[in-house]
N, C-alpha and C positions, 0 to 999 in steps of 0.2 A: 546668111547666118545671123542670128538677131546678139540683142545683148543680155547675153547669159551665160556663165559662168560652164563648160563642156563638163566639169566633175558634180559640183555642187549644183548647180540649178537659178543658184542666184540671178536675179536681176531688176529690172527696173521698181523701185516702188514709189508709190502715190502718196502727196501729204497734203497739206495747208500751210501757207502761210500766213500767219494770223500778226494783225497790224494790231498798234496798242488802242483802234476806234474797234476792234473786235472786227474785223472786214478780212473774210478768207478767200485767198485765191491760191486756186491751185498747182501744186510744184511737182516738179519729177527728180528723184536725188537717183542715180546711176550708179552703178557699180563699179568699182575700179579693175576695171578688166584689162588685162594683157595679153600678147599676143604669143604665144609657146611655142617653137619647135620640138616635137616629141618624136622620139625615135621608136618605132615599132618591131616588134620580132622576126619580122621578116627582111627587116634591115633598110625600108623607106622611113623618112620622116612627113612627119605629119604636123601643118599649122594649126594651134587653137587657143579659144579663148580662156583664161583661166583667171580668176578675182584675184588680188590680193594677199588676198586674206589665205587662199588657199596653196599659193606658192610658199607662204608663211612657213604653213604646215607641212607641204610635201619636202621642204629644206628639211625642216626638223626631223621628219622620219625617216628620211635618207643617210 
């Protein structure tokens, strides 16, 4: 299972580091993923990953 988000899709993205001689080297900023037990309709649970960001939200519509 890689790293990205089971609802939204999110994951790893690519940037630069830029130093103050103007010198980029390359970074990788991650997602803040967590690890969910979800309960399904037929009454097993299920592990997966889910961002932050998106637990945020599924509180709130809950």
């Amino acid at each position: 299972m890689a790293r990205k988000c089971f609802f939204t899709g999110k994951g790893p993205m690519v940037g630069n580091n830029v130093s103050h001689a103007n010198n980029k080297t390359k970074k990788r900023s991650l997602p803040n993923l967590r690890k969910v037990r979800v309960q399904l309709e037929d009454g097993t649970s299920m592990r997966i990953k889910v961002a932050a960001s998106t637990l945020r939200t599924m509180k709130k519509r809950s």
